[in-house]
C-alpha positions in Angstrom: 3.7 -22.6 50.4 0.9 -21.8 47.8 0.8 -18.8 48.7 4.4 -18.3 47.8 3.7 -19.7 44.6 1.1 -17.4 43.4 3.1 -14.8 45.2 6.6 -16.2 42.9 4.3 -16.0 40.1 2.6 -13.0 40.0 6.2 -11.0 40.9 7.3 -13.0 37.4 4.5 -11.8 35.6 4.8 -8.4 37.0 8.6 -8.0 35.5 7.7 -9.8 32.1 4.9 -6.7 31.9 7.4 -4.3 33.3 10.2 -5.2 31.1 7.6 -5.2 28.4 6.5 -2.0 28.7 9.5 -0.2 28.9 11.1 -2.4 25.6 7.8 -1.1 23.6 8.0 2.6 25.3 12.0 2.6 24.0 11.2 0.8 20.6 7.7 2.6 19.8 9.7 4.7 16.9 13.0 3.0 15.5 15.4 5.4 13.4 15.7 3.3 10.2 17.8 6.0 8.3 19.0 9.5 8.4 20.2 11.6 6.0 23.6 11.6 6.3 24.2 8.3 8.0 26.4 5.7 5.7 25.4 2.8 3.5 27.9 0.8 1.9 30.5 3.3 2.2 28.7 6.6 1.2 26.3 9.0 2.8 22.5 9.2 2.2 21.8 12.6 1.0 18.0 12.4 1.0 15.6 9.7 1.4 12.1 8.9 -0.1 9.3 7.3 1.1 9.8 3.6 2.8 7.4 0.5 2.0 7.7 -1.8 5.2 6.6 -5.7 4.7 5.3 -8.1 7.4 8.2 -9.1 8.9 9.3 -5.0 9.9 11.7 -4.9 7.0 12.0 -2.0 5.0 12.6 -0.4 2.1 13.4 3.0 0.0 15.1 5.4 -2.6 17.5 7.8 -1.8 20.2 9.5 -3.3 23.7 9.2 -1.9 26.8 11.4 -1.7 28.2 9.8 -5.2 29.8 11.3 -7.9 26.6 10.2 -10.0 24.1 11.6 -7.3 21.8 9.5 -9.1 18.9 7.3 -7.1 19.8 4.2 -5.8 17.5 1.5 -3.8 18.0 0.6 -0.3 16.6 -1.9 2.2 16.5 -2.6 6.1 16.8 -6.6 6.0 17.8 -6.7 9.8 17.2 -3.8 12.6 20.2 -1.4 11.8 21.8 -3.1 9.1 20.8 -0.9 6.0 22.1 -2.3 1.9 22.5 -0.5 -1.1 20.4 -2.8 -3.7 21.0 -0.7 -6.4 22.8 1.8 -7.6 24.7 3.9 -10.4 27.4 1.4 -11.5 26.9 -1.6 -9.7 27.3 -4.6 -11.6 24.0 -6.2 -13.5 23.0 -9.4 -14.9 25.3 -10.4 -17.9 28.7 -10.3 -18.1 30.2 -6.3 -17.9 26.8 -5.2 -17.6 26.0 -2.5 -14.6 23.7 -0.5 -13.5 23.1 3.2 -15.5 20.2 4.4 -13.1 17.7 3.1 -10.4 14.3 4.1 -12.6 12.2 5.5 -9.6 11.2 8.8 -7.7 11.8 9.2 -4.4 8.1 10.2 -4.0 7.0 6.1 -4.5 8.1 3.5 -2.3 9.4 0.3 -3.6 8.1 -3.6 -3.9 9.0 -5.3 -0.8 7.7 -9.2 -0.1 7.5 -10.6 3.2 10.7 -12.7 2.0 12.4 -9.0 1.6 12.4 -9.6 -2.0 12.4 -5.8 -3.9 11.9 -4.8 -7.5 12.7 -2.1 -9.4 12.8 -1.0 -13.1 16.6 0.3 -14.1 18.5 1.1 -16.9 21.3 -0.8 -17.8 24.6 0.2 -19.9 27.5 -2.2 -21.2 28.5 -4.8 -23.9 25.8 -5.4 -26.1 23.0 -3.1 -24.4 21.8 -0.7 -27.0 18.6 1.4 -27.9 16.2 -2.0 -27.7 17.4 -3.4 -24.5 18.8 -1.1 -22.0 15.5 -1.1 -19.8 14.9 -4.1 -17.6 12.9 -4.5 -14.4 15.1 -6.1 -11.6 14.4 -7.9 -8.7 16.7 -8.5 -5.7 16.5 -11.2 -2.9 19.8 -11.1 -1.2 22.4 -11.8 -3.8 22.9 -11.1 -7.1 20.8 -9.1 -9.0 18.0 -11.1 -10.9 16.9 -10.5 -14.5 13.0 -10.2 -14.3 12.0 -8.5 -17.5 15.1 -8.3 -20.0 14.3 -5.4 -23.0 15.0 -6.3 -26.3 13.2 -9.3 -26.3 10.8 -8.3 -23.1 7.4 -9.4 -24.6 6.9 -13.0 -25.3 6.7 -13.6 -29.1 7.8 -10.0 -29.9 11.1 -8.3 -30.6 10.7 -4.8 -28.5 11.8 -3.0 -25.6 10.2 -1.1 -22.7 10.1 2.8 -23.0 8.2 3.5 -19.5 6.7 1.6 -16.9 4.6 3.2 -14.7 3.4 0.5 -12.7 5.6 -2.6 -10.8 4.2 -4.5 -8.3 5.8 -7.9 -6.5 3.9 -10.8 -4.5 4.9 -13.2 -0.9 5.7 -15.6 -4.0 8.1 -13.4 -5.1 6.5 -12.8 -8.8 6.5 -9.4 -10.5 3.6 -7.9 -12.4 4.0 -4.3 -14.1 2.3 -2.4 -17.6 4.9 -0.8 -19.5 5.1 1.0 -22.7 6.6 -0.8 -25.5 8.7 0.4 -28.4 10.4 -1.1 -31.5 10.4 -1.7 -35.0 7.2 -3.5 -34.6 5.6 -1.5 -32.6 3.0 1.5 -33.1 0.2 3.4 -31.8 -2.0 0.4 -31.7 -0.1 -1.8 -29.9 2.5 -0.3 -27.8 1.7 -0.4 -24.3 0.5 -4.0 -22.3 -0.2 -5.6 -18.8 2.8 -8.5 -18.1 3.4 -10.9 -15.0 5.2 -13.8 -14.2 4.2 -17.3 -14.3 4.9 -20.0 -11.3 7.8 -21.0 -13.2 9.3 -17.4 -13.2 9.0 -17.0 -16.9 7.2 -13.7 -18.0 3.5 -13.6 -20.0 2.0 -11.1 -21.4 -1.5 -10.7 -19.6 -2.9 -7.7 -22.1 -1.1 -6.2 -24.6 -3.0 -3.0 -26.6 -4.7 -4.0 -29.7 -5.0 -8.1 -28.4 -7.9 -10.0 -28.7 -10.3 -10.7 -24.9 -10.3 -14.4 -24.5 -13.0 -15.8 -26.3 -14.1 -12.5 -27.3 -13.9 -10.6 -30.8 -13.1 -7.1 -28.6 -9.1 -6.0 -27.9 -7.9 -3.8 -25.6 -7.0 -0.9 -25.7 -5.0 1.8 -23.0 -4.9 5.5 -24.0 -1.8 7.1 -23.5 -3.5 10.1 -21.6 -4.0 7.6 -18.9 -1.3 5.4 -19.0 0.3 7.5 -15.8 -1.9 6.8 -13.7 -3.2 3.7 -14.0 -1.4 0.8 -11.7 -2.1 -3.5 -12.1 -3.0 -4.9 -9.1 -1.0 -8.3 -8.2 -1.9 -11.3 -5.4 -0.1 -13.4 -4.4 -1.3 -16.3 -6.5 -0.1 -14.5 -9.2 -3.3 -13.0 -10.6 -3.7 -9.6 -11.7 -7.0 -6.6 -12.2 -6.5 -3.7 -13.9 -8.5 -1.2 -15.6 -8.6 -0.8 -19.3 -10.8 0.1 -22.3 -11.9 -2.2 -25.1 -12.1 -1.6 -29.2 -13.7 -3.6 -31.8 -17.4 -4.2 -32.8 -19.6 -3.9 -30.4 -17.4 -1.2 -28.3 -18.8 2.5 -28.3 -18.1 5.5 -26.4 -21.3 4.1 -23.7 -19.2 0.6 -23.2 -15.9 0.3 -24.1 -14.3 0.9 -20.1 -14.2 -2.4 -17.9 -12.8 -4.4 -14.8 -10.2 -7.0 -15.7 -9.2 -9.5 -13.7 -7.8 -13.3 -13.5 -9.6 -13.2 -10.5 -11.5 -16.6 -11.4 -8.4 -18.7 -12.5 -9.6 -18.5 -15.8 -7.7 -15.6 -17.0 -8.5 -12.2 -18.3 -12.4 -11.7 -17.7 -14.5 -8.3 -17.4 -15.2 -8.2 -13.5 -17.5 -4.9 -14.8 -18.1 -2.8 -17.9 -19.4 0.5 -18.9 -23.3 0.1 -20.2 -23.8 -3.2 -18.1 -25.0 -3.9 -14.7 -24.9 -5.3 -11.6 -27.5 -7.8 -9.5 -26.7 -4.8 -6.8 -28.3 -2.3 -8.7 -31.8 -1.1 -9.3 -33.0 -1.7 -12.8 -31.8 1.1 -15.6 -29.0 1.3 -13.5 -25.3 1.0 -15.2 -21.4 1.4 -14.7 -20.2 4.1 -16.6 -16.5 4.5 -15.5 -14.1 2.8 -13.5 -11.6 3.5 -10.7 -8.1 2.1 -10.0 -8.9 -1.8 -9.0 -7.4 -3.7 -5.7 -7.4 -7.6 -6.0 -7.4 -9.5 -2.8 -5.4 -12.7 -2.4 -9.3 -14.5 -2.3 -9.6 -13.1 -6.5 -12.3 -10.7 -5.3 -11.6 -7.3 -6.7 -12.7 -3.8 -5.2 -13.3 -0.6 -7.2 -15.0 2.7 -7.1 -16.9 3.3 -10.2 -19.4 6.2 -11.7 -23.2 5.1 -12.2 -25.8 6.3 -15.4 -29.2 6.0 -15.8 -32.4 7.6 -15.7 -33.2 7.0 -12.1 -29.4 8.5 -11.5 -28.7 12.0 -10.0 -25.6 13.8 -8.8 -26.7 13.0 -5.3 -26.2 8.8 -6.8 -23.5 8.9 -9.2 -20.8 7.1 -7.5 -20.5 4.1 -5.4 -17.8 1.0 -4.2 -18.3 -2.1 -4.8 -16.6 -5.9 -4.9 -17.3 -9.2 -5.9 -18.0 -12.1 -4.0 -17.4 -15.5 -3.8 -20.3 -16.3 -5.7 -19.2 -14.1 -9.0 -21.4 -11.0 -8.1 -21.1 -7.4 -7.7 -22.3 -5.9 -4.8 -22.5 -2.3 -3.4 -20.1 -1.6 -0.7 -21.2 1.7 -0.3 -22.7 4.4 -2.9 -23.7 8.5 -2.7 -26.9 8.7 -0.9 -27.1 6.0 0.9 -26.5 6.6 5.1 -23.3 7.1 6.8 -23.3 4.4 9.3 -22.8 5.6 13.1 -24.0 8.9 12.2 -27.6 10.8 12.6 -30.0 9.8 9.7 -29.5 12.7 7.5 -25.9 12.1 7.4 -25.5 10.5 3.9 -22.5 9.6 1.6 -20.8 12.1 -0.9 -18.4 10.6 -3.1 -18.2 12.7 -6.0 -15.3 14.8 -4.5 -13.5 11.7 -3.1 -14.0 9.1 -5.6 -12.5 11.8 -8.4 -9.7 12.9 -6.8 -8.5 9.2 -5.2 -10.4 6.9 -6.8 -9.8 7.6 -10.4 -6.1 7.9 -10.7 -4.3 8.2 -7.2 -5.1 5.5 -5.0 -8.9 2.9 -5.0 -9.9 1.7 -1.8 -8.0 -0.4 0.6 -9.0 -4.2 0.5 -7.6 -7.0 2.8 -7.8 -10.7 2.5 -11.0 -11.3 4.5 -13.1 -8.8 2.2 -13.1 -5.7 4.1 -13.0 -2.6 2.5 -11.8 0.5 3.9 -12.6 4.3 2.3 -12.6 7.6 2.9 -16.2 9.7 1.9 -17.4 13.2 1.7 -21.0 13.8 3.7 -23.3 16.0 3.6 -27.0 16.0 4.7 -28.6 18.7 7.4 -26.5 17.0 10.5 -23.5 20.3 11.3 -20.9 18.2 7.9 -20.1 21.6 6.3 -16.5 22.8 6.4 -14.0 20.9 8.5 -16.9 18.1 9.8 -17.6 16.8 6.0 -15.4 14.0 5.7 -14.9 10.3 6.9 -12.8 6.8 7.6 -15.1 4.0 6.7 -14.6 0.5 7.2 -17.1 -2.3 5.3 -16.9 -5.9 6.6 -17.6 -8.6 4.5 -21.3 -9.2 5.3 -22.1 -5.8 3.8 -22.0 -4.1 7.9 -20.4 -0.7 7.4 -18.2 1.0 10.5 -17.1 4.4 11.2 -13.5 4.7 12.0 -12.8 8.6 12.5 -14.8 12.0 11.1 -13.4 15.5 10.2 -14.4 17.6 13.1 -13.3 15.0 16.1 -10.7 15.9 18.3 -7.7 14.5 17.0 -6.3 11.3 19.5 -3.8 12.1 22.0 -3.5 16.0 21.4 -4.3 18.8 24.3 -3.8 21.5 22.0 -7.6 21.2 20.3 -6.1 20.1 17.2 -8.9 18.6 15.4 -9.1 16.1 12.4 -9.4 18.1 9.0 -9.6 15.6 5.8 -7.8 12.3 5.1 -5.6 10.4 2.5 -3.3 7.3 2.1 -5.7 5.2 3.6 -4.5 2.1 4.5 -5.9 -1.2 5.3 -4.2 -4.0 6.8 -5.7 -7.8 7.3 -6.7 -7.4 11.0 -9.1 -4.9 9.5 -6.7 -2.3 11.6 -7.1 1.2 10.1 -3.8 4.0 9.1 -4.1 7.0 7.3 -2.8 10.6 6.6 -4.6 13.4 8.6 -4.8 17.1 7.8 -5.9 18.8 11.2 -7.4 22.0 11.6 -6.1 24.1 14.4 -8.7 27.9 15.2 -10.0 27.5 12.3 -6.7 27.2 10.8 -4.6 24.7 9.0 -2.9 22.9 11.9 -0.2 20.7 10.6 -0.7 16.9 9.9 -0.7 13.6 12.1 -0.1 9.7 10.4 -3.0 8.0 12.8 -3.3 4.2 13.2 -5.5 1.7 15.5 -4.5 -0.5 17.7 -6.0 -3.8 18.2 -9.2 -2.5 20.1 -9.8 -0.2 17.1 -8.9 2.5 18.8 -7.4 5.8 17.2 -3.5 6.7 18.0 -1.4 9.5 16.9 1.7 7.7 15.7 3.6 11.2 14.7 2.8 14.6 13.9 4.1 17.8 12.3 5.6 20.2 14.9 7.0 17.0 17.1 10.3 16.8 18.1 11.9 13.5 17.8 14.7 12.0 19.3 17.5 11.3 16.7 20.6 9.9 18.9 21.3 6.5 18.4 22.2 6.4 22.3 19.1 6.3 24.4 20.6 8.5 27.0 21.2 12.1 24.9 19.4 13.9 23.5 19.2 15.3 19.9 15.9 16.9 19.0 14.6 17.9 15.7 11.3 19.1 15.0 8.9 17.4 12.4 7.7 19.7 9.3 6.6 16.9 6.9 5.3 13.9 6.7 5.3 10.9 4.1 3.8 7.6 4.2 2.7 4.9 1.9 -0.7 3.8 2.7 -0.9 0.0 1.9 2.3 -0.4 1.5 3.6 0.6 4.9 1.3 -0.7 7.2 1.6 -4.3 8.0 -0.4 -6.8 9.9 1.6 -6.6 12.9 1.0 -2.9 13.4 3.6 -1.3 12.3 4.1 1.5 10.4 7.2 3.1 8.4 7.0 6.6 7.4 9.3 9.6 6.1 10.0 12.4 8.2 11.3 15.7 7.2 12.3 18.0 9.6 12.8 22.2 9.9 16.6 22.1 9.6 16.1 20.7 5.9 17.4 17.1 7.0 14.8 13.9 7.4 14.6 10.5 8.0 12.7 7.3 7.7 11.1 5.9 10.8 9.0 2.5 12.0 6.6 2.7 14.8 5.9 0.2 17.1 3.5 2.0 19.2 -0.1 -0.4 18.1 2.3 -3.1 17.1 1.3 -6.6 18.4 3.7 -7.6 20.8 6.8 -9.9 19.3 5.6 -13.9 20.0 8.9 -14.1 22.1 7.1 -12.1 24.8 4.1 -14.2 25.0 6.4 -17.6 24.4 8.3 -15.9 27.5 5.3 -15.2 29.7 4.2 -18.8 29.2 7.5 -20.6 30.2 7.0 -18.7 33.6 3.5 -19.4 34.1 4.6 -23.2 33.5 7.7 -22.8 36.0 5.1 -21.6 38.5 2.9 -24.6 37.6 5.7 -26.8 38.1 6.6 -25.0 41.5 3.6 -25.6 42.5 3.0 -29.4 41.7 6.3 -29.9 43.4 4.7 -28.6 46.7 1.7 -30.2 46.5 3.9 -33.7 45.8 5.8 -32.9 49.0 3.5 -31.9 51.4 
C-alpha cells in the first residue's frame, strides 16, 4: 500500500512538472500588442517602448489610427485586456477640459507602479486653459484621470506654468516626482527650472527650485539649461528624491560648484558629494570633480559614477562608482585601474569610454534595494581585451565583492551560429540581483545583429530574443504566422521586474512590430508551488490513512 502511495505521489508530481513545463514553454513570450490590433475602438499604428511593473502589467505609447494621429498612452492591466489611458480628446480633470496631446516620445517608456498606476505629462485645452496652464502632469489609476501637477499655479507659492519637463518618475506609493522648466511673469533665467515631488498627503513641494537657497546653507542651486535634457530625479518609494545639480553663491567656483543631492537621510536636500571634496574611500589629494546621473534605492543610499582630480590622478584613475552606506559614507564600488574581478590579473577597469557615454547623461548604474550595483566597463590591460573582448557586465554586492556577469568576446548563450557578445547597454538590475541587458553581437568579425539577455535564478545567462528570429504572432497556438525580428527595444530598469520578466519592443522586416513579455527566467507563478503542495499533502493524507487502517 505504501508503495502505492509514493507510487500515487510521484505520478502527481510528475504531471504538476509536466503541465508546468509545457504552460511556461507556451507562455515563455506573450504578444502584448501588435500594430494593428484594436484598443478602444481604433487600431495601434505603431508602438513605443513598454515599462513592465512587478506584477507583469504593462505599459506604452503608441499612436493609433485617429484623425489626430497624435500619441496616446496605453496599458496591459490584465493579460489581453489592453486601455487607452490617454489620448487626443479624451476628457481631463475640470469640467470641459480634455486632453490636447499625450506629451511623450515613443522612444521612453512610461511610469508604471506595481498598483498599475501611470503618469504622464499632457497638454490640456478647454474653458479657462490658456498660455499659463495648459501643461499638467497626469496620473491614472483606473478611473478618472487625476490632477498631479496643475500649470498656472504648479509651483507652491508661485504663479507660473511648466514649459518642459524632461524627467517624471512615479513610486509603489503612487507619488510623482519630475524637474520641469518653468515660465511666467515671474519667472527668468535665474529661476526657471526646479526639482518637485509629492508629499504623503498627495499635495505637491517644490524640492529645488533654480536660484533657492541649500537648507541651512548660504549656496542656491542652480541647473544650466545646456543640461537640463538630460538630466533625470531619481524617486523611491518613500518619497525621497537624488538628483544632480550645480550650486551658485559665495563660496561656489568653477572647482566646486557640481554635487549629489539627495533626501536620502530624511532630512531633506543634503550634498551626498561635491566637486573639490572627498570621500573616506579615497586616498588623500584625491577629489570628485563631476557627477553622473544618480539612482536612489528604496534604503536612501544613492549610487553614481563620478570623475576624480588630483595630483596622484591619471587618465588610467579618472573615473570610478561609488554609493553610500548605512553609516553616511562614500565608498568605491569600483574605479579605472583597479582589477576586473574573475579575470587574469592584468585585466583592469576602463571607464572613461563607458562612464561618458552612459554615465553622464543616458543612463547611471543599476541599483536594487539590497545595495547591489550592477555596470557595464571597458578593460584593458595585456590579457587578449582589444577589439570585440574589451568590455563587461559587472555586478557589486553590498560587502564591496565584485562579480562578473558576461564579457565581450564570450559566445553568446543559446546560439550555434558563433555569434559572440560584442558591447552592452540598458543594463538592468532587478532586486534578486538578477542581471538584463542589450547585447550587440559580433558575427566573422562582423556586426551580427543584437540579443536582449537575462539570468535566471542560478545566474545563468539566457537569450530572451534576438534580431533575425522569427516569432510566432497568431493568437491561436496551433497556426502559424511568422515574422522575423529586425529591431529591438527595451527599457533597462524599467522593464525587468523581480519576477523575471521582461517586456520589450520588437520590430520586424515587413515594417510592422510589437510589444512582447517573456517568461522564459520568470519565477514560477505561487499557484504552481501552492498546487504542488496540496498534492504532496493529499499523498501525506493517503498515506496516514493506510497506516491508520492497517
Amino acid at each position: 500500500m505504501v508503495l502505492k502511495c509514493f507510487a500515487f505521489g510521484f505520478a502527481c508530481i510528475a504531471c504538476l512538472v509536466h503541465l508546468s513545463t509545457n504552460l511556461a514553454a507556451a507562455e515563455a513570450l506573450r504578444i502584448v500588442a501588435l500594430a494593428g490590433d484594436e484598443s478602444s475602438g481604433n487600431a495601434i499604428e505603431s508602438l513605443g517602448v513598454p515599462s513592465l511593473n512587478g506584477s507583469g502589467q504593462s505599459a506604452f505609447y503608441a499612436e493609433l489610427f485617429t484623425a489626430s494621429n497624435r500619441t496616446s498612452l496605453l496599458i496591459e492591466r490584465s493579460a489581453g485586456s489592453l486601455t487607452v489611458v490617454a489620448q487626443h480628446g479624451d476628457t481631463g480633470p475640470g469640467e470641459g477640459v480634455t486632453i490636447d496631446d499625450v506629451r511623450a516620445s515613443q522612444s521612453s517608456s512610461p511610469p508604471l507602479n506595481n498598483a498599475g498606476v501611470t503618469a504622464f505629462a499632457a497638454g490640456l485645452f478647454g474653458p479657462g486653459v490658456g498660455l499659463f496652464n495648459r501643461d499638467a502632469v497626469l496620473r491614472d489609476s483606473g478611473g478618472a484621470l487625476e490632477l498631479v501637477a496643475p500649470s498656472g499655479d504648479a509651483v507652491p507659492g508661485a504663479e507660473v506654468g511648466f514649459d518642459f519637463i524632461p524627467s517624471l518618475h512615479l513610486n509603489n506609493s503612487g507619488q510623482a516626482a519630475f524637474m520641469a522648466e518653468l515660465f511666467g511673469t515671474s519667472v527668468d533665467q535665474s529661476n526657471d527650472f526646479g526639482v518637485f515631488r509629492e508629499d504623503a498627503v498627495g499635495e505637491l513641494a517644490t524640492v529645488a527650485r533654480e536660484g533657492d537657497f541649500l537648507p541651512q546653507s548660504s549656496l542656491q542651486f542652480f541647473f544650466p539649461a545646456t543640461a537640463r535634457g538630460l538630466w533625470t530625479v531619481s524617486l523611491n518609494d518613500r518619497g525621497q528624491t537624488a538628483f544632480a545639480g550645480l550650486l551658485t553663491g559665495r563660496g561656489a567656483g568653477a572647482g566646486n560648484n557640481l554635487a549629489i543631492f539627495s533626501e536620502g537621510n530624511g532630512n531633506g536636500v543634503e550634498i551626498v558629494a561635491r566637486s573639490g571634496s572627498t570621500a573616506p574611500s579615497l586616498p588623500d589629494g584625491e577629489q570628485f570633480s563631476r557627477f553622473g546621473i544618480p539612482k536612489l534605492n528604496n534604503l536612501g543610499h544613492s549610487a553614481f559614477f563620478a570623475e576624480l582630480a588630483g595630483a596622484s590622478v591619471t587618465e588610467s584613475t579618472d573615473y570610478g562608482l561609488f554609493r553610500t552606506t548605512a553609516s553616511g559614507d562614500t565608498v568605491i564600488v569600483a574605479r579605472d585601474g583597479g582589477a576586473a574581478p574573475d579575470m587574469p590579473e592584468a585585466v583592469v577597469f576602463d571607464f572613461n569610454y563607458t562612464v561618458v557615454r552612459g554615465g553622464f547623461g543616458e543612463e547611471g548604474p543599476s541599483f536594487n534595494d539590497v545595495d547591489q550595483t550592477a555596470f557595464i566597463a571597458s578593460l584593458t590591460g595585456t590579457d587578449p581585451v582589444s577589439g570585440f573582448a574589451n568590455q563587461g557586465i559587472f555586478r557589486g554586492e553590498s560587502d564591496g565583492e565584485l562579480h562578473l556577469v558576461a564579457r565581450s568576446g564570450e559566445e553568446a548563450p543559446g546560439r550555434s551560429d558563433g555569434a559572440y557578445l560584442r558591447d552592452f547597454s540598458q543594463l538592468a538590475l532587478n532586486d534578486n540581483g538578477q542581471i538584463a541587458v542589450l547585447a550587440s553581437l559580433e558575427i566573422d568579425d562582423s556586426f551580427g545583429g543584437r540579443s536582449i539577455l537575462a539570468q535566471d535564478t542560478a545566474g545563468i545567462l539566457h537569450t530572451i530574443a534576438s534580431t533575425g528570429d522569427e516569432l510566432n504572432l497568431s493568437n491561436d497556438p496551433s497556426q502559424l504566422d511568422l515574422s522575423t525580428v529586425e529591431r529591438l527595444s527595451f527599457a533597462g530598469d524599467a522593464a525587468w521586474n523581480a519576477r523575471g520578466q521582461i517586456a520589450f519592443k520588437a520590430e520586424f522586416t515587413d515594417g510592422t512590430s510589437g510589444v512582447f513579455i517573456s517568461n522564459l527566467v520568470a519565477v514560477p507563478e505561487p499557484a504552481s508551488w501552492t498546487l504542488l503542495g496540496g498534492l504532496l499533502l493529499v499523498v501525506n493524507w493517503r498515506m496516514k490513512r493506510r497506516k491508520l487502517r492497517g
